[in-house]
N, C-alpha and C positions, 0 to 999 in steps of 0.2 A: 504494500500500500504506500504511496506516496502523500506527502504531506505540504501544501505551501505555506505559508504565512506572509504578510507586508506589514511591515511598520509606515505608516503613515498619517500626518496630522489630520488629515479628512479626506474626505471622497476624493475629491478634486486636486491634491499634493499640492495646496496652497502656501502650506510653511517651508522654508528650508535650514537645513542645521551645519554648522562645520563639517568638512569632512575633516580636518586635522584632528577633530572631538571625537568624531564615530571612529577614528582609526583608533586613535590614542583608546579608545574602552576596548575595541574588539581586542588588541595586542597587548592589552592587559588580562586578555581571560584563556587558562588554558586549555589546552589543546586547539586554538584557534589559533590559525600561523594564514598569510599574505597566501594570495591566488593570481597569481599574474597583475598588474598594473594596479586596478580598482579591486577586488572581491578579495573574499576572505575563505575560507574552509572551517570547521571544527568537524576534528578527527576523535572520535571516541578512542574505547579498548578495538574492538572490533571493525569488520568493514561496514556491519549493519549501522555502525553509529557515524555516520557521516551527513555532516550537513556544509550546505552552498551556498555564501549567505555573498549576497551581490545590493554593492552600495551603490546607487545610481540616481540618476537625473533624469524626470520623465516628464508628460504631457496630462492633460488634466485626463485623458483618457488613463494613463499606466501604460502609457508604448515607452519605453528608453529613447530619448534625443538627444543624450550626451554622443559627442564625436570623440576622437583618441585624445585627443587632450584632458586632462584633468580638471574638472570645476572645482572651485576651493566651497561653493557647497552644492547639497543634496537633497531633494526632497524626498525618500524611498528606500528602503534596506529591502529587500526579498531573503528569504529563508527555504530552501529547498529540502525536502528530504524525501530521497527515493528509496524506494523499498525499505521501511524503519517497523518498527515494532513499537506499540502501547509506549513501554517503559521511554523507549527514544524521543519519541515524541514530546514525552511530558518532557525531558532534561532539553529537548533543543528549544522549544518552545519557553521555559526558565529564560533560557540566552534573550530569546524575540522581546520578552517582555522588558526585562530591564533594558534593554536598549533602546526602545520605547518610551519606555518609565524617563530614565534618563533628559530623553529627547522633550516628554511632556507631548508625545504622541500617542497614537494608537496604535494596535496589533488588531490585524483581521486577518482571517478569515480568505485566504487569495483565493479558493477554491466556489468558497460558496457567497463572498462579500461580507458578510456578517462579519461586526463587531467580535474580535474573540479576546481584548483585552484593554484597559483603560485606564487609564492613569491614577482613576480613582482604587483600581484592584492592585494598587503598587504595593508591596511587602512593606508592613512596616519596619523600623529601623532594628525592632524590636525581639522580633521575629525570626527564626532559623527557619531555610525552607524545607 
């Protein structure tokens, strides 16, 4: 089973955030290492635990309009995970939200569009997850 997710401020990817920020968190978390120019990886124990996590510049549709050059910022993180299991899911989806959280965005849902996380469902400080 595959699994998408987007982080993004609203429907429309009206807000944008640094990317030196979104870098600076992903390369602080591990097993998340650099994917060519833009994008990121996190690599589990296994092959099943892999995710695609692609930082980018889009259209109020969600098409990518970034060219090869780098925007210094972004409105849209993507979260891929092909073929994962229950447990994966829940730890990649952990990553989608704080990063989110972070950003003072949203987590949806790429698959079905719905809402799957909100700034209001941020962990408290307090909190072990």
């Amino acid at each position: 089973m595959s699994f998408d997710l987007t982080a993004k401020s609203d429907d429309e990817f009206s807000k944008f955030a640094s990317r030196k920020k979104i870098n600076k968190l992903l390369n602080s978390m591990s097993n998340v290492k650099k994917n060519g120019v833009k994008n990121f990886i996190y690599e589990g124990k296994t092959e099943e635990e892999w995710m695609e996590i692609d930082v980018e510049v889009v259209n109020a549709d969600g098409d990518n309009i970034e060219d090869e050059s780098l925007s210094k910022e972004v409105n849209c993180i993507n979260f891929h995970m092909a073929n994962t299991s229950q447990n994966h899911m829940i730890h990649c989806s952990k990553i989608a939200i704080f990063m989110a959280g972070e950003l003072n965005w949203l987590v949806y849902d790429a698959q079905e569009g719905d809402v799957f996380s909100s700034p209001s469902q941020k962990k408290a400080w307090w909190k072990f997850w």
